[in-house]
MIPAKOL-576068 format. One line per 3 residues: number of its first residue (from 1); their letters; for each residue z, x, y of N, C-alpha, C, O. Coordinates in nm, 3 decimals, always signed. Layout:
BEGIN
NUM) a) Z X Y Z X Y Z X Y Z X Y | ...
//
This chain:
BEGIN
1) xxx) -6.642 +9.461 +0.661 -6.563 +9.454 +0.539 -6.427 +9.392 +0.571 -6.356 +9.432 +0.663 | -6.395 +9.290 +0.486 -6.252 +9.208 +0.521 -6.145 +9.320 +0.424 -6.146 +9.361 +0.308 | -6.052 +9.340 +0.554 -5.935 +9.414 +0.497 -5.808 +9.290 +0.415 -5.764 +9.177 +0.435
4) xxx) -5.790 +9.426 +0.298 -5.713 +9.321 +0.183 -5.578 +9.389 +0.204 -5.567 +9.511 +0.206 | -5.486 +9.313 +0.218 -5.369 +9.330 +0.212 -5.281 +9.366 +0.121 -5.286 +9.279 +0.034 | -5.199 +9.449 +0.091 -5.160 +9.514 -0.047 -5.089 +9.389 -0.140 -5.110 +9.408 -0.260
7) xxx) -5.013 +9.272 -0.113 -4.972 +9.215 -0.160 -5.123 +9.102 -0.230 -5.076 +9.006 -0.292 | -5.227 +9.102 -0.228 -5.334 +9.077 -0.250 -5.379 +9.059 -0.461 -5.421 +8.961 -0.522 | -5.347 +9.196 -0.510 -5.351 +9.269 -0.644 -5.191 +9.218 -0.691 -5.187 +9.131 -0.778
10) xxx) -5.118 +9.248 -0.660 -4.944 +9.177 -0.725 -4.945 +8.999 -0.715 -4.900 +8.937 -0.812 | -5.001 +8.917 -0.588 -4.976 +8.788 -0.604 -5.089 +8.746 -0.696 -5.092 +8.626 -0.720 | -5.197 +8.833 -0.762 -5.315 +8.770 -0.799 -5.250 +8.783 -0.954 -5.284 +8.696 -1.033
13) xxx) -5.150 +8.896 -1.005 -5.095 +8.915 -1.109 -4.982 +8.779 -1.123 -5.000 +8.700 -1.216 | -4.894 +8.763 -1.049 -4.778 +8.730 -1.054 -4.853 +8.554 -1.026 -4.806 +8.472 -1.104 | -4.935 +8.511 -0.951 -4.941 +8.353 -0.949 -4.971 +8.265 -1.098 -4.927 +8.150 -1.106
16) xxx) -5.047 +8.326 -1.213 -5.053 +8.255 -1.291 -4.909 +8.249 -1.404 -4.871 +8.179 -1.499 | -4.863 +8.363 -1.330 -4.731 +8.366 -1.463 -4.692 +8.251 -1.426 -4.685 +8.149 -1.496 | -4.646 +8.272 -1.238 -4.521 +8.147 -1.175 -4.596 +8.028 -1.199 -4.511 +7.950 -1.240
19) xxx) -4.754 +7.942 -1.196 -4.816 +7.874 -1.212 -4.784 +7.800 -1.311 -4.754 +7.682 -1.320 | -4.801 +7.926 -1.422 -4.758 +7.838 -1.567 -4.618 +7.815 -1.612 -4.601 +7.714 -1.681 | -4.512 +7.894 -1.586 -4.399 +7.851 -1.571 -4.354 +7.695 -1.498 -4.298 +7.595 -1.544
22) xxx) -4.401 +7.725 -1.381 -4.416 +7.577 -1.332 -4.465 +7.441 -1.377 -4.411 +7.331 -1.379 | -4.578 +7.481 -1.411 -4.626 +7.364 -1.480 -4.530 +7.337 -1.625 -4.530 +7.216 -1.647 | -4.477 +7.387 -1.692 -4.450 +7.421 -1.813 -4.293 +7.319 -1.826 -4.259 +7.238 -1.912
25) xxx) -4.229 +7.363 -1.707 -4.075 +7.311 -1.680 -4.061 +7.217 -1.573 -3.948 +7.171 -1.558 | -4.163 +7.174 -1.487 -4.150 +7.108 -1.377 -4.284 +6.995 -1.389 -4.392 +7.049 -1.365 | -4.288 +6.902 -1.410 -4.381 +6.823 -1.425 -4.468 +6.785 -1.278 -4.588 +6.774 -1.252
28) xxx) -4.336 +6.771 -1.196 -4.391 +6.706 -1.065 -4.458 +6.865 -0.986 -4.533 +6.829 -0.895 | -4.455 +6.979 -0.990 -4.494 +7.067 -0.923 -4.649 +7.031 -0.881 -4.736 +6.974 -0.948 | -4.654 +7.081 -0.756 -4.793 +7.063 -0.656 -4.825 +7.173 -0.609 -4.755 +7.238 -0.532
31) xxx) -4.962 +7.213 -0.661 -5.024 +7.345 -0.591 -5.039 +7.375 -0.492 -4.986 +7.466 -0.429 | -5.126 +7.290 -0.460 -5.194 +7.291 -0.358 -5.215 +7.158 -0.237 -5.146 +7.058 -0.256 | -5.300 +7.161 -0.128 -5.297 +7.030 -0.035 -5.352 +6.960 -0.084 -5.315 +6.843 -0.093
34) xxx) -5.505 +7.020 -0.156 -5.579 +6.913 -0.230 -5.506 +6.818 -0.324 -5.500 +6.695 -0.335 | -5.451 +6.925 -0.392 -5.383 +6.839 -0.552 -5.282 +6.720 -0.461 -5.251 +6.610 -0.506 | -5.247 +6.768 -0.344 -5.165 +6.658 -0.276 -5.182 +6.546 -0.278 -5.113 +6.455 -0.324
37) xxx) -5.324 +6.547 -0.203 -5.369 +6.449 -0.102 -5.415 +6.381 -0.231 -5.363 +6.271 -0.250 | -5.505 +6.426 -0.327 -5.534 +6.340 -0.456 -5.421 +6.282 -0.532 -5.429 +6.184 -0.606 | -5.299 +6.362 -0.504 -5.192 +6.253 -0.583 -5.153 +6.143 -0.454 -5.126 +6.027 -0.487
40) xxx) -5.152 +6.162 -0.374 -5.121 +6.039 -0.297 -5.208 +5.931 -0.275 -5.169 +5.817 -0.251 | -5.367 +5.979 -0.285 -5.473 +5.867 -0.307 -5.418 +5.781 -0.418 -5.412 +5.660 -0.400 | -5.369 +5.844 -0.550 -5.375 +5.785 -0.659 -5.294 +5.710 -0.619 -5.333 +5.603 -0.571
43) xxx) -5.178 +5.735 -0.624 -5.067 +5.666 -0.584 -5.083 +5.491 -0.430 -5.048 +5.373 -0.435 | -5.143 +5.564 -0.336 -5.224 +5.436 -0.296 -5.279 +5.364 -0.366 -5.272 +5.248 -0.326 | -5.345 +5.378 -0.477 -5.431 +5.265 -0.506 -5.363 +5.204 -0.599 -5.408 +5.098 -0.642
46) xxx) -5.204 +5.274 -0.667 -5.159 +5.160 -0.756 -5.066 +5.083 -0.704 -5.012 +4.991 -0.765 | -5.027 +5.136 -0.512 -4.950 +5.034 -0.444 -5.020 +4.963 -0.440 -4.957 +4.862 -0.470 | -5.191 +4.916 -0.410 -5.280 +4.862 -0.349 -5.239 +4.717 -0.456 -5.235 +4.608 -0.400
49) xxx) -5.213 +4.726 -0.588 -5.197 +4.611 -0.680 -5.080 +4.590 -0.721 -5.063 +4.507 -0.811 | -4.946 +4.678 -0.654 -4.849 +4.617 -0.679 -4.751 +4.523 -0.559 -4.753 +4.547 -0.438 | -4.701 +4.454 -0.599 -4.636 +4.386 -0.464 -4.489 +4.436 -0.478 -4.388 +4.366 -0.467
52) xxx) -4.496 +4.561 -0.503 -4.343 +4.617 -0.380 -4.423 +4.663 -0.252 -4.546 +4.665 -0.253 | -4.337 +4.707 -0.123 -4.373 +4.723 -0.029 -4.300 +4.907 -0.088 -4.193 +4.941 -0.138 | -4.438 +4.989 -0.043 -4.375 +5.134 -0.093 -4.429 +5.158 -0.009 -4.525 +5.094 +0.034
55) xxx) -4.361 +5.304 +0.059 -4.438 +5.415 +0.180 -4.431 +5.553 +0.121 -4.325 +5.609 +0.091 | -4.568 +5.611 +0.105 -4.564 +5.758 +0.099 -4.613 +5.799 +0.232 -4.702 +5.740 +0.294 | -4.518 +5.952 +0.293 -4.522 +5.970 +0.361 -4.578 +6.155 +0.310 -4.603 +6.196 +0.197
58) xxx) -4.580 +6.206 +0.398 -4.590 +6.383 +0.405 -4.571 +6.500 +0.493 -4.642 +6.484 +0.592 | -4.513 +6.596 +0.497 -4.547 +6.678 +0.610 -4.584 +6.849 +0.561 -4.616 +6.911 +0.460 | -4.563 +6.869 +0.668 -4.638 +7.034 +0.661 -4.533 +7.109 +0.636 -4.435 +7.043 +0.672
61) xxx) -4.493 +7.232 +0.585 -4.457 +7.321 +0.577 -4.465 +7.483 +0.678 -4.553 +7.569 +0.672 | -4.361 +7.484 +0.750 -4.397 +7.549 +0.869 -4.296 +7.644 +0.846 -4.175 +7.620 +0.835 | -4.390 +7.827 +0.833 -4.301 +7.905 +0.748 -4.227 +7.887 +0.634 -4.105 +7.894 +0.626
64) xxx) -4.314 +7.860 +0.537 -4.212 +7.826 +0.389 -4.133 +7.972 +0.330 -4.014 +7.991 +0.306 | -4.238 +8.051 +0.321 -4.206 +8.150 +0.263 -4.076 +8.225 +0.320 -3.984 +8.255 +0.244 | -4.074 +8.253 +0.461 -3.997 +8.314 +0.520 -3.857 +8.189 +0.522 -3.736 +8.212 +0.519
67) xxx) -3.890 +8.126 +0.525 -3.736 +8.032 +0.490 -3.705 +8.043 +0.350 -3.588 +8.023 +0.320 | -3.778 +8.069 +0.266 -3.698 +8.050 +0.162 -3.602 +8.182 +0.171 -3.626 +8.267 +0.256 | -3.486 +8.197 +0.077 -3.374 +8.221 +0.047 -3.457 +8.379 -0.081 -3.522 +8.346 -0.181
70) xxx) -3.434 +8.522 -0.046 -3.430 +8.543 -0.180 -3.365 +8.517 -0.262 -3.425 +8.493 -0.367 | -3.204 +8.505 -0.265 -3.096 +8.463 -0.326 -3.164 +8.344 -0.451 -3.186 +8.354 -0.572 | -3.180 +8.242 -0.360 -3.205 +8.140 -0.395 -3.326 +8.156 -0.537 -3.303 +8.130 -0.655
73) xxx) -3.473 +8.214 -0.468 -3.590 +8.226 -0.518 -3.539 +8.320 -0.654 -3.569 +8.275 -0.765 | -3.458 +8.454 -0.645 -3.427 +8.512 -0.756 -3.355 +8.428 -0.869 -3.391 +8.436 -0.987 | -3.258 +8.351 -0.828 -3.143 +8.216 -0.903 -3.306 +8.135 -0.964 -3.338 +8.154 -1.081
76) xxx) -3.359 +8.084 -0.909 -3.470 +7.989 -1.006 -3.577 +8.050 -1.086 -3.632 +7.969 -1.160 | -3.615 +8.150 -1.090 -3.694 +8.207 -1.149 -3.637 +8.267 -1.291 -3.692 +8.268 -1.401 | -3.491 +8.323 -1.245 -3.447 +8.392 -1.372 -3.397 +8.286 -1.433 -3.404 +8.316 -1.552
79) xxx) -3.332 +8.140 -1.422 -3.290 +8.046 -1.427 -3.388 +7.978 -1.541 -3.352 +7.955 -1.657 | -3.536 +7.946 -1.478 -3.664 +7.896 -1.515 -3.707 +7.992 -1.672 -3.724 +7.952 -1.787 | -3.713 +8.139 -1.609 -3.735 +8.236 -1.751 -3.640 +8.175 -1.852 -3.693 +8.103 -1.937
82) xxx) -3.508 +8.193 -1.857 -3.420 +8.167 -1.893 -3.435 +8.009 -2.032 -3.411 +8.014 -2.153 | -3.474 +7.908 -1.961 -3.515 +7.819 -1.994 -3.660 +7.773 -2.055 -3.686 +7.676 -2.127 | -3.728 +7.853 -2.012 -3.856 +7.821 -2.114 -3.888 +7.844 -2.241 -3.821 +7.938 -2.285
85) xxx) -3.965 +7.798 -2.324 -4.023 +7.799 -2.414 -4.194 +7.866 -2.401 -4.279 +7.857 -2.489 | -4.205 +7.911 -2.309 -4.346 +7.989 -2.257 -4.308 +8.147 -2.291 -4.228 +8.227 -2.243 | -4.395 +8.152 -2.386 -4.421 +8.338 -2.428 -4.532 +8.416 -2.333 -4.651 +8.391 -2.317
88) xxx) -4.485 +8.473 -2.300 -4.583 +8.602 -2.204 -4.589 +8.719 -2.262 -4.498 +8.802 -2.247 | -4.692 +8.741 -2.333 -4.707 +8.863 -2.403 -4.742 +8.984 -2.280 -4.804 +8.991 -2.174 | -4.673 +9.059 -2.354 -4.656 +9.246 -2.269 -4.723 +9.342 -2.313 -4.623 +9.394 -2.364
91) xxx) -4.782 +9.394 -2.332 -4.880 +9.510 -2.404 -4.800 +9.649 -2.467 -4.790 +9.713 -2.572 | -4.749 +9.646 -2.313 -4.658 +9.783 -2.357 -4.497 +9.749 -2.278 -4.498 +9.753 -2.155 | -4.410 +9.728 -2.323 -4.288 +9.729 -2.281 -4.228 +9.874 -2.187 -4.188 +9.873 -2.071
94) xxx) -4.236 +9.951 -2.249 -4.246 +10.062 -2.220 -4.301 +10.067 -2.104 -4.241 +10.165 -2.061 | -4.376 +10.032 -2.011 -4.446 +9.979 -1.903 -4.382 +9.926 -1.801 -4.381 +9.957 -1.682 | -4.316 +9.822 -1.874 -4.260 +9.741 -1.787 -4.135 +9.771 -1.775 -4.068 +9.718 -1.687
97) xxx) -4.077 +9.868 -1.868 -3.912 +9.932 -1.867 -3.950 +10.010 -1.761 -3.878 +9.981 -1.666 | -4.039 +10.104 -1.730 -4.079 +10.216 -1.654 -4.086 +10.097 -1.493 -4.014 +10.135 -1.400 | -4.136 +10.015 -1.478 -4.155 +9.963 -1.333 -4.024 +9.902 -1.317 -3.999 +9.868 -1.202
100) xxx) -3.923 +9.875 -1.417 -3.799 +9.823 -1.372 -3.722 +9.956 -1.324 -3.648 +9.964 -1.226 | -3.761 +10.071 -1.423 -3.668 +10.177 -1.354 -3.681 +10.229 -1.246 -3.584 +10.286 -1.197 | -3.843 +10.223 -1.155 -3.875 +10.256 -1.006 -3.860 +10.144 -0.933 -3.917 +10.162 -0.825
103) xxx) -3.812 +10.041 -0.938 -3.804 +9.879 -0.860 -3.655 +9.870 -0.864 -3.608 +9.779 -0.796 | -3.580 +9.937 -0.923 -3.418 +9.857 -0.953 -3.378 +10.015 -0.889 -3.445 +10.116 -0.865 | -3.220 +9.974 -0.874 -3.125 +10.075 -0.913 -3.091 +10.068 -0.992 -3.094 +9.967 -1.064
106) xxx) -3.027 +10.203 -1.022 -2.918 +10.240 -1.162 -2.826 +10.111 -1.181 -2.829 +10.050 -1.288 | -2.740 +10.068 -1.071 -2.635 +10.023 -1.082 -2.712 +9.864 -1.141 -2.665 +9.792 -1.229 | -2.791 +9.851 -1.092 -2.878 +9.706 -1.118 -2.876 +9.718 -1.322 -2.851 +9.640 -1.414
109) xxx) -2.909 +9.834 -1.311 -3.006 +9.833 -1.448 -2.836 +9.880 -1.552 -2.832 +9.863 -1.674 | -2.755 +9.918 -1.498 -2.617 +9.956 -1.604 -2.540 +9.806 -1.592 -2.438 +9.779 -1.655 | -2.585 +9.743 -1.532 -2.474 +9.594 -1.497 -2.608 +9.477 -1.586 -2.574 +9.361 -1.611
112) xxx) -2.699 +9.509 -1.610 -2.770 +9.415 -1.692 -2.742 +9.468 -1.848 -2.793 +9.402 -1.938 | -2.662 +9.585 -1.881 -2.689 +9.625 -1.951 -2.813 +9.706 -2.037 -2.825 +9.687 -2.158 | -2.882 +9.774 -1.981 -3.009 +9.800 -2.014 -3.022 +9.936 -2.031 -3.126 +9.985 -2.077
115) xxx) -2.923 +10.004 -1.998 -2.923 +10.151 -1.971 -3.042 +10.250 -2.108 -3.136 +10.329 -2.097 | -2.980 +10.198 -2.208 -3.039 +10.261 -2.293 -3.196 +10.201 -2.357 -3.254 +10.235 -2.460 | -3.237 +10.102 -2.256 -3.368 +10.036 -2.341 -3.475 +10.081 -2.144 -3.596 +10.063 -2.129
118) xxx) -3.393 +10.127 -2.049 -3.511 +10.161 -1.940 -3.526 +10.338 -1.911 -3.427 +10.406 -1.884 | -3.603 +10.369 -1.918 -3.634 +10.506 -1.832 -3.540 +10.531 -1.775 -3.490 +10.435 -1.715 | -3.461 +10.683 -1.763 -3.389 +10.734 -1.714 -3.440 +10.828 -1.624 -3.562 +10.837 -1.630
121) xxx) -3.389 +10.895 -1.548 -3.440 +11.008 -1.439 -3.397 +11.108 -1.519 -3.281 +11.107 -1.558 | -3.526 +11.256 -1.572 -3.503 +11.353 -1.623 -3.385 +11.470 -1.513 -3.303 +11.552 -1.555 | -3.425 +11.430 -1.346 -3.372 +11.494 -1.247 -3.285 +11.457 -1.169 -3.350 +11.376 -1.103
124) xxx) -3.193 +11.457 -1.131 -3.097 +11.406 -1.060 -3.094 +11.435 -0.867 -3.036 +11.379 -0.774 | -3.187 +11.550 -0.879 -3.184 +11.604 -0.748 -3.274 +11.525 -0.652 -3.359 +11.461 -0.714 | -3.277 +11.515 -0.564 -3.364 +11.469 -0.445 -3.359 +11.301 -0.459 -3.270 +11.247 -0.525
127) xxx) -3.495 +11.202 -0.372 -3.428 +11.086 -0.391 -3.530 +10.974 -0.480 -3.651 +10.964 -0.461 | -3.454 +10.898 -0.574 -3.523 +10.841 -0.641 -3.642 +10.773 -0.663 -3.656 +10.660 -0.617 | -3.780 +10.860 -0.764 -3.871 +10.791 -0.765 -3.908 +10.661 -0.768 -3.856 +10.580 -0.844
130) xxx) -4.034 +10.621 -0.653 -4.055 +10.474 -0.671 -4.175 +10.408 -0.673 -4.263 +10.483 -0.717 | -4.212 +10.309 -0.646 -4.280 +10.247 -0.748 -4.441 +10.315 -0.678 -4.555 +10.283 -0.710 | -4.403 +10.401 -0.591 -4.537 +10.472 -0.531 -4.550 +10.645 -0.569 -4.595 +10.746 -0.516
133) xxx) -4.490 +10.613 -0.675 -4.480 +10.748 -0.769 -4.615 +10.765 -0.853 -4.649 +10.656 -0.899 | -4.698 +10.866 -0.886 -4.812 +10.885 -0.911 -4.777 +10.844 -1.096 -4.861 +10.834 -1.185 | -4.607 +10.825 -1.111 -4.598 +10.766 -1.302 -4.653 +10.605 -1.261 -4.742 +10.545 -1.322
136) xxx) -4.602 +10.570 -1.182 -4.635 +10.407 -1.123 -4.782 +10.349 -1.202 -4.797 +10.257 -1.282 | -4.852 +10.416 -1.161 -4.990 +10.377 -1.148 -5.056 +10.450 -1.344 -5.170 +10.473 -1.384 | -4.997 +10.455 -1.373 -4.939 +10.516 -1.572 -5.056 +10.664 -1.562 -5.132 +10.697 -1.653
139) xxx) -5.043 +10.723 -1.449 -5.101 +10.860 -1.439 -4.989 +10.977 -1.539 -4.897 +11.042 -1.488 | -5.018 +10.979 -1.653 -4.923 +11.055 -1.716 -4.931 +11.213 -1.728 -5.018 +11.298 -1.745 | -4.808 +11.208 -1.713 -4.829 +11.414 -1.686 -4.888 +11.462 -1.799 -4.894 +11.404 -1.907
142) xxx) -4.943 +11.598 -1.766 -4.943 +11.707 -1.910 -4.881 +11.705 -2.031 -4.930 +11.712 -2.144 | -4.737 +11.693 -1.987 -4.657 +11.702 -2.116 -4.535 +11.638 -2.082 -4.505 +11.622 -1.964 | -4.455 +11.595 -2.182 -4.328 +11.552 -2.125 -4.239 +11.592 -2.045 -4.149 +11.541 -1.978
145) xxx) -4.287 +11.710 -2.070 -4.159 +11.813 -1.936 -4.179 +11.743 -1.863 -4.113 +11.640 -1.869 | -4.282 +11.758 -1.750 -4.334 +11.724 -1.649 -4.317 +11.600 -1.579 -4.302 +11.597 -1.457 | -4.318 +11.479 -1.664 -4.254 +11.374 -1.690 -4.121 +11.372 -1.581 -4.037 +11.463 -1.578
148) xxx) -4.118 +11.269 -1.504 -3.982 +11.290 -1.413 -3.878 +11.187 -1.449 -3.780 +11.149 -1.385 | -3.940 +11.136 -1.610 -3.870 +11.019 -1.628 -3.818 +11.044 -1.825 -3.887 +11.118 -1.895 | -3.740 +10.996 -1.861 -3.727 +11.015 -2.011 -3.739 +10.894 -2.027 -3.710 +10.802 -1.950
151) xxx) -3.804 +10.893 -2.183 -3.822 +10.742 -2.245 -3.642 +10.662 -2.263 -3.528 +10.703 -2.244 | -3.702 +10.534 -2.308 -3.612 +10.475 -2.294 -3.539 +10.536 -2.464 -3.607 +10.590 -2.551 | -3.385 +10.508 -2.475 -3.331 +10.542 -2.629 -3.386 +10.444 -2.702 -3.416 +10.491 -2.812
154) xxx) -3.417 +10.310 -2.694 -3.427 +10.217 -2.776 -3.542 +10.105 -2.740 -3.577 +10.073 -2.626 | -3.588 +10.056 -2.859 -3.691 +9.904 -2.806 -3.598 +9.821 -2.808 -3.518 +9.792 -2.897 | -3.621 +9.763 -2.649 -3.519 +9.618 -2.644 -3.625 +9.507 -2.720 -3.746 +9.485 -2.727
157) xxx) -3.462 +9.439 -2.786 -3.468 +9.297 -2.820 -3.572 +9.199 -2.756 -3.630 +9.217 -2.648 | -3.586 +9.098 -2.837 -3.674 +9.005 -2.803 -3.655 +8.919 -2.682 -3.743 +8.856 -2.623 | -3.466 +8.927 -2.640 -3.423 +8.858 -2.548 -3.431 +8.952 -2.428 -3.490 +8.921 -2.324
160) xxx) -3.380 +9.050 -2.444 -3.375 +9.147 -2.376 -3.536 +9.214 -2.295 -3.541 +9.287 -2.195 | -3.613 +9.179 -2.349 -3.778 +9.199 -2.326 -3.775 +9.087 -2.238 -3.791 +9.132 -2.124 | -3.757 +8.916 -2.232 -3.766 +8.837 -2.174 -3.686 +8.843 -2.021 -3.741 +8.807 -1.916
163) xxx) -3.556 +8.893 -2.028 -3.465 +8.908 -1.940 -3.561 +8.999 -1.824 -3.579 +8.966 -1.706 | -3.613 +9.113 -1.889 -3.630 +9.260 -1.855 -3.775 +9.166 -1.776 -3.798 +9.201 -1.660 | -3.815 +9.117 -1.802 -4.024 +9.032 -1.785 -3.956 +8.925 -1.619 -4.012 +8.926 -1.509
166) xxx) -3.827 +8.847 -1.655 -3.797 +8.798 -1.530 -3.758 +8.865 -1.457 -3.773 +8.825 -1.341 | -3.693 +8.991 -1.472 -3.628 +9.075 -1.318 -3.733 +9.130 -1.243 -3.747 +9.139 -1.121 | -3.841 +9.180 -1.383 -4.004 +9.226 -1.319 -4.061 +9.119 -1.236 -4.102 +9.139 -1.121
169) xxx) -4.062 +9.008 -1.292 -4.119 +8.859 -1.192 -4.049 +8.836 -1.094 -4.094 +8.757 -1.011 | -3.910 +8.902 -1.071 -3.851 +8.865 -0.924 -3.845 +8.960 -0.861 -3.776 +8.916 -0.768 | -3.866 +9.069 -0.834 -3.908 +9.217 -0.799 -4.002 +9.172 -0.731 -3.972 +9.129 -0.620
172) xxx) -4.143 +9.166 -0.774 -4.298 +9.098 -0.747 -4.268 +8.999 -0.654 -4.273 +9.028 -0.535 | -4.230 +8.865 -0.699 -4.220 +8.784 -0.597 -4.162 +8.769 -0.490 -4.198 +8.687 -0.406 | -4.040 +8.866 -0.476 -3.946 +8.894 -0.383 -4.034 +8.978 -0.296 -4.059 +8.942 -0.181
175) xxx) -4.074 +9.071 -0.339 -4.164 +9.178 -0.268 -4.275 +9.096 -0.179 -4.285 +9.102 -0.056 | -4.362 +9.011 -0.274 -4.427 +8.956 -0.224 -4.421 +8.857 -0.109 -4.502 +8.834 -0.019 | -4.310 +8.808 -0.136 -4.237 +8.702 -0.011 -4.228 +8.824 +0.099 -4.301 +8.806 +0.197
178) xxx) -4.180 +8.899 +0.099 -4.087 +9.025 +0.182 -4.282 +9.029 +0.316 -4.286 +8.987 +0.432 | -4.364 +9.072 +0.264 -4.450 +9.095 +0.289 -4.538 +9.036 +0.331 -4.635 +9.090 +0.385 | -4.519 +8.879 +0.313 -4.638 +8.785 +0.315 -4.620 +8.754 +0.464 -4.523 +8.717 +0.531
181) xxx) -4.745 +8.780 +0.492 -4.859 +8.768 +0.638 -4.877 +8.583 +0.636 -4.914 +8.510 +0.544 | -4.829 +8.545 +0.799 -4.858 +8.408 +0.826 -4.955 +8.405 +0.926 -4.922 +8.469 +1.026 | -5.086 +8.338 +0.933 -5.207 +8.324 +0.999 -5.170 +8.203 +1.019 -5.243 +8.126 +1.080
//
């Protein structure tokens, strides 16, 4: 049995969002080697009939991931959200307020302004639940007591849902970078 790596289930979630974002705002984006090598065939064959003298060249990428910058990777993504015209429907917000409140800190989530649209901690004592919390996985208690989290006061805004969908997408991908295995 081939062992799966936990980042396996999050990049299989998170690649078609970044996929289609990409495609969506970036015309020239390249998936993959294949999609490469087929754009550079193409591209040969319309030097083949033009008379400029053109050179495409290429190389490899050696450790991409780990070079990139989170800084950086967080700046284009929220940047990219920011800028699209691509709707990503959410099922339950409420969901995704709840994984921002075990993925962020407080201070993260009072400086976005959000305080009153994410899950709060019913408890103050001991140290903050996270995203390997048995609420994580939407195992919901008995009753609200029980609950280690209070709902949010309010449904965020339409912008505010979008904002709240990119910090979730850079959480994920950050994580995912953090983690990613080079063979």
């Amino acid at each position: 049995m081939r062992h799966q790596h936990k980042n396996n289930v999050l990049s299989t979630i998170l690649a078609p969002i970044i996929r289609t974002l990409a495609e969506k705002n970036e015309n020239r984006a390249i998936a993959s080697t294949e999609e490469m090598i087929a754009t550079i065939k193409k591209a040969n064959e319309k030097i083949r009939v033009s008379t400029r003298k053109i050179g495409i060249g290429s190389m490899d990428c050696k450790a991409f991931y780990p070079s990139l910058s989170r800084e950086w990777v967080k700046k284009i993504i929220l940047q990219t959200m920011e800028e699209t015209n691509v709707i990503i429907k959410v099922d339950d917000w409420r969901e995704l307020a709840l994984y921002i409140a075990l993925t962020h800190k407080q201070e993260e989530i009072d400086i976005a302004g959000w305080s009153n649209v994410i899950h709060k901690r019913r408890h103050k004592g001991g140290p903050r639940p996270g995203i390997t919390t048995p609420r994580a996985f939407s195992l919901l208690p008995e009753n609200e007591e029980e609950d280690k989290w209070k709902q949010p006061e309010r449904a965020p805004t339409e912008e505010e849902k979008k904002k709240m969908l990119a910090m979730a997408i850079v959480k994920g991908v950050v994580a995912v970078m953090a983690n990613h295995l080079q063979f």
